[in-house]
C-alpha positions in Angstrom: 12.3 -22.5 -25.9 10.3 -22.2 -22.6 12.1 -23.1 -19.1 10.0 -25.9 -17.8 10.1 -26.5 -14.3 11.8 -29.8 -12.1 11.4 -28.4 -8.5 11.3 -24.8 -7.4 12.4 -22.6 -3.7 11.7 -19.8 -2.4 12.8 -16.8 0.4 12.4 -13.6 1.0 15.0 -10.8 0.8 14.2 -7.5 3.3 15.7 -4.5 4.4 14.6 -4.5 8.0 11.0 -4.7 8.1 10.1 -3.8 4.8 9.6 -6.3 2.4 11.8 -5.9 -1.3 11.6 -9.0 -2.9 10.9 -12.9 -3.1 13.9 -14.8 -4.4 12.4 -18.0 -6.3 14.9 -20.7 -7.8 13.7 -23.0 -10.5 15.4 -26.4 -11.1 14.9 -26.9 -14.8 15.5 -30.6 -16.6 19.2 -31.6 -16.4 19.8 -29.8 -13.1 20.2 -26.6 -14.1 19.3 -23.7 -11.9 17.8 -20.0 -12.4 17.5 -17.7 -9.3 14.8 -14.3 -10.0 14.0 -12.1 -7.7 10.1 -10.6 -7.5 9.5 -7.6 -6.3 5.7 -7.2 -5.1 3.5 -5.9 -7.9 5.3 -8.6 -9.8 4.7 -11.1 -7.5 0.9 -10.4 -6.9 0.3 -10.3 -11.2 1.9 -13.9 -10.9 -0.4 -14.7 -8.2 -3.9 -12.9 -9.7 -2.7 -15.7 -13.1 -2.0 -18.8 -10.9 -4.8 -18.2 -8.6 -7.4 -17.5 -11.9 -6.4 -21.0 -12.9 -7.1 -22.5 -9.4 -10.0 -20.5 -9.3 -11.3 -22.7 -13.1 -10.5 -25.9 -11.4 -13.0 -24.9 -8.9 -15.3 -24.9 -10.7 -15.1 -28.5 -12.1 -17.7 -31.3 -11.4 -16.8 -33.6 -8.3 -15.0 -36.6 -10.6 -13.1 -33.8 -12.5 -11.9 -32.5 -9.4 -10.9 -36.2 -7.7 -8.9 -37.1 -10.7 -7.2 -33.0 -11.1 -6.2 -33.7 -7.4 -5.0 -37.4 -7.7 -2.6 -35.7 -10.8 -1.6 -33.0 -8.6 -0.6 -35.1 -6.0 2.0 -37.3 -8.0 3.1 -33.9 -9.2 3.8 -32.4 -6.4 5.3 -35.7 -4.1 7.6 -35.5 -7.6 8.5 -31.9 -7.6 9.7 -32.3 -3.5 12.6 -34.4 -4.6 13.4 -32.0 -6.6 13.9 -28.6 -4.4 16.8 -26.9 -5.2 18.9 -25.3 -2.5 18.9 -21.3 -1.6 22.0 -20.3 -0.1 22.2 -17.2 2.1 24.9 -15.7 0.2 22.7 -15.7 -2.6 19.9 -13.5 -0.9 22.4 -11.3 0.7 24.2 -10.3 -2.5 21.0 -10.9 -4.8 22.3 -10.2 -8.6 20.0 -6.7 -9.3 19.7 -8.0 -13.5 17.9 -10.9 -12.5 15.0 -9.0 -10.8 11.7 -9.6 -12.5 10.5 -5.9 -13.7 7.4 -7.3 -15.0 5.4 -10.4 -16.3 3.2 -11.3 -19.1 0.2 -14.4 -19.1 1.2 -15.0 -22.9 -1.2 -18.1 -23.2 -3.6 -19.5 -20.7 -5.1 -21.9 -23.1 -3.8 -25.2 -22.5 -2.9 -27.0 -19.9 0.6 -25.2 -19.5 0.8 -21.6 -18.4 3.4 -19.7 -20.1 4.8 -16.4 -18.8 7.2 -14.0 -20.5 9.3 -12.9 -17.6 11.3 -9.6 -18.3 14.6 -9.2 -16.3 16.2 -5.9 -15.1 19.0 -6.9 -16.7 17.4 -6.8 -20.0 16.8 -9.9 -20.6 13.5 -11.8 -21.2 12.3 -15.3 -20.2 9.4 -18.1 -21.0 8.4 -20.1 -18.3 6.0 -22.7 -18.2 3.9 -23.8 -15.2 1.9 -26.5 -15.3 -1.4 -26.6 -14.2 -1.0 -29.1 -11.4 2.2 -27.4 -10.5 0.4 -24.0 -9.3 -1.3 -25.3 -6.2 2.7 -26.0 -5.2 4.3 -22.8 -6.5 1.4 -20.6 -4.6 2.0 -22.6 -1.4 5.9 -22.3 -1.7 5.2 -18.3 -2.0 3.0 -18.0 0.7 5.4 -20.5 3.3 8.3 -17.6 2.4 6.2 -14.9 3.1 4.8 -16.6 6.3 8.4 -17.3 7.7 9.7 -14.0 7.3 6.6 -13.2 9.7 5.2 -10.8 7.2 1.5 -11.0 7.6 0.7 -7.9 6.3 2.1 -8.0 3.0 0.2 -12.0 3.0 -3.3 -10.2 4.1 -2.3 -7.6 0.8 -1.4 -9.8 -1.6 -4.2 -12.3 -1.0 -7.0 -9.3 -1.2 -6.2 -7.8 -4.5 -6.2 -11.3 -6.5 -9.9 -11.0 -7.7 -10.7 -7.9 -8.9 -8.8 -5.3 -11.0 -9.4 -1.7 -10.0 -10.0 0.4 -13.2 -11.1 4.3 -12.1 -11.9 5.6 -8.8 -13.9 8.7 -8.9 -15.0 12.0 -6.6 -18.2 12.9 -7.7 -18.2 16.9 -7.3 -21.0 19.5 -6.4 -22.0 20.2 -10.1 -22.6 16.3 -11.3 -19.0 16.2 -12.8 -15.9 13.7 -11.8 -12.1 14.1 -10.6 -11.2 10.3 -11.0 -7.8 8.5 -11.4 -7.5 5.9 -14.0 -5.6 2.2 -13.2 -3.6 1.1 -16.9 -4.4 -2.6 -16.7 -2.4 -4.8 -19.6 -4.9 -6.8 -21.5 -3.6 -10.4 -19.9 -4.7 -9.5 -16.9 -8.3 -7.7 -18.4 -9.1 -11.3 -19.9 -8.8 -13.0 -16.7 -11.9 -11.5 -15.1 -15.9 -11.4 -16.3 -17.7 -8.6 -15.2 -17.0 -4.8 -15.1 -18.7 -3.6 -11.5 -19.7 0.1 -11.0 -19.8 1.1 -7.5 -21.2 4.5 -5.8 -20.2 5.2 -2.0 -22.4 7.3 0.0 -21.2 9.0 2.9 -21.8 12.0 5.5 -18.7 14.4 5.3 -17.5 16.3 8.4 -20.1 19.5 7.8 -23.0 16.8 8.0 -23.0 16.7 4.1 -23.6 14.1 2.2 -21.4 13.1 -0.3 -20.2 9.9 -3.1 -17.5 8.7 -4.9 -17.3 5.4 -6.7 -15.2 3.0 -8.6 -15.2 0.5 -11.8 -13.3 -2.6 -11.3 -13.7 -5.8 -13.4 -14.1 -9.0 -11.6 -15.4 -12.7 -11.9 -18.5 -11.7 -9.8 -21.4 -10.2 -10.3 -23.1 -7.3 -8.4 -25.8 -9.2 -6.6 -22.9 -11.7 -4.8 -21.3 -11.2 -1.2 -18.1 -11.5 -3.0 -18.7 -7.8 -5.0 -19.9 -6.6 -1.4 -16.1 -7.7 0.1 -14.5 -6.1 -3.3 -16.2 -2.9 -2.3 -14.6 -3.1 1.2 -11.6 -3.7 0.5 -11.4 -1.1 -1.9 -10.8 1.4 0.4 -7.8 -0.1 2.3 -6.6 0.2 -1.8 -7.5 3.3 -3.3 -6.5 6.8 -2.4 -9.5 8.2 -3.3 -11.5 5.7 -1.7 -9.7 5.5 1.8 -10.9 8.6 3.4 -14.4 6.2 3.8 -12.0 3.2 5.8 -13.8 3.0 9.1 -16.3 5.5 8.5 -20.5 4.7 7.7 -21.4 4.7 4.3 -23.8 2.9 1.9 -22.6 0.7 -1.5 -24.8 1.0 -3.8 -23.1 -1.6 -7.2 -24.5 -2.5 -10.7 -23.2 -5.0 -13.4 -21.8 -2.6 -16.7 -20.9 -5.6 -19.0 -20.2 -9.0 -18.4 -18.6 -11.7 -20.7 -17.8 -8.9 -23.6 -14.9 -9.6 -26.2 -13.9 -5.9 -26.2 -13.0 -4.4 -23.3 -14.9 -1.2 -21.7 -13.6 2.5 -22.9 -13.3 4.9 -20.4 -15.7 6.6 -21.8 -18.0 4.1 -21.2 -17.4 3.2 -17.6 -17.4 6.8 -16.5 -21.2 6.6 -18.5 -22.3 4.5 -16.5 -20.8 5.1 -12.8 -23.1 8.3 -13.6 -25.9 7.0 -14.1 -25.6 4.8 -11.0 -25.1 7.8 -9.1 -28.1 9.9 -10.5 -30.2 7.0 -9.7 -28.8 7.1 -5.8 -29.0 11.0 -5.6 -32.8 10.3 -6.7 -33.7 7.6 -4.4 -32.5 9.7 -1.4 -34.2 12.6 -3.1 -37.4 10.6 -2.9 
């Protein structure tokens, strides 16, 4: 049966500066207690799944979005009464089998999330957020981070929750690609719309000029200032992309596929990231 949640807490464990893991306690019905410890990528694939739902009740109509907020409210004013304590004895000799290794979005249907939590220890849990409970959780994690003083690792987490980085390519002298390829589990695939090609023209040092691109999926399209930030941020994430951080270059983006049951093969993204760049070698040709 899924653990439900009464009232939740949350810290944040470190080993000097360097961030290793938000502690989050859930008070279940009847009282009882479960401390887990996230380490980051876990932590930001819980975020990019709460912040997808957030991102639907956005979109609502006006009077859909009064009466979601009047619901949250009573929620939340509930689930404050209900924090449980974190003690610092419990950060300081955090149990190791009760880290998260990784998360799964196992239905985002309803109006319950459910999430198949999978422990170092071996062990696997279900837990269910409610819908009006995310605004709450999301603030809780962002209040930990904020008190440790760890802006960076906010600024980090908050830019990689709406887009999912797929390949990232070098396009070579004789048309071919050296790319890297992003394994993306199929939860987290579903979440997002649109499949993006991007090409990135750039002078190298010798006065060359030179491109390398990307395919990430996303919920926006390539005409919207929203793909233009995705494609700047980009390069403070990829390795292949950050020799272009602070230097001029031109982003040239196209739609692939949006709103398709199936997702992309990588024979089909790396199709079309090549024809994008043919048509920008031939437009500066021209």
């Amino acid at each position: 049966m899924a653990m439900t949640i009464k009232g939740i807490n949350t810290g944040i464990i470190r080993k000097g500066d360097d961030f290793v893991a938000l502690a989050l306690k859930i008070k279940q019905p009847r009282n009882k207690e479960t401390l887990l410890f996230l380490p980051a990528l876990v932590l930001r694939d819980l975020l990019i799944a709460l912040e997808h739902r957030l991102w639907q009740h956005a979109q609502l109509a006006e009077e859909q979005c009064l009466a979601l907020n009047n619901a949250r409210n009573l929620v939340v004013k509930k689930m404050h009464t209900n924090i449980p304590t974190i003690a610092e004895e419990e950060l300081r000799n955090a149990d190791a089998t009760q880290r998260v290794d990784n998360i799964e979005l196992s239905n985002n249907t309803g109006e319950n999330l459910l999430f198949k939590f999978t422990l170092h220890g071996g062990e696997t849990l279900d837990i269910e957020i409610n819908e009006l409970q995310i605004a709450l959780v999301v603030q809780a994690i962002i209040q930990a981070i904020n008190n440790a003083k760890m802006r960076e690792l906010s600024l980090r987490l908050s830019s990689l929750l709406d887009f999912l980085p797929l390949y990232d390519v070098d396009c070579l002298d004789n048309s071919s690609f050296e790319f890297d390829t992003y394994q993306q589990p199929q939860w987290k695939l579903d979440l997002f719309n649109y499949y993006l090609a991007m090409v990135y023209q750039y002078t190298d040092e010798q006065g060359k000029q030179q491109h390398c691109g990307t395919v990430v999926k996303t919920r926006s399209t390539s005409e919207s200032k929203s793909a233009e930030a995705i494609s700047r941020r980009l390069l403070s994430y990829s390795a292949r992309l950050g020799k272009l951080k602070d230097k001029p270059c031109q982003v040239f983006v196209r739609t692939i596929a949006a709103n398709n049951a199936q997702p992309l093969t990588q024979e089909q993204c790396m199709r079309a990231l090549y024809q994008l760049h043919q048509s920008v070698q031939q437009k500066h040709a021209s």
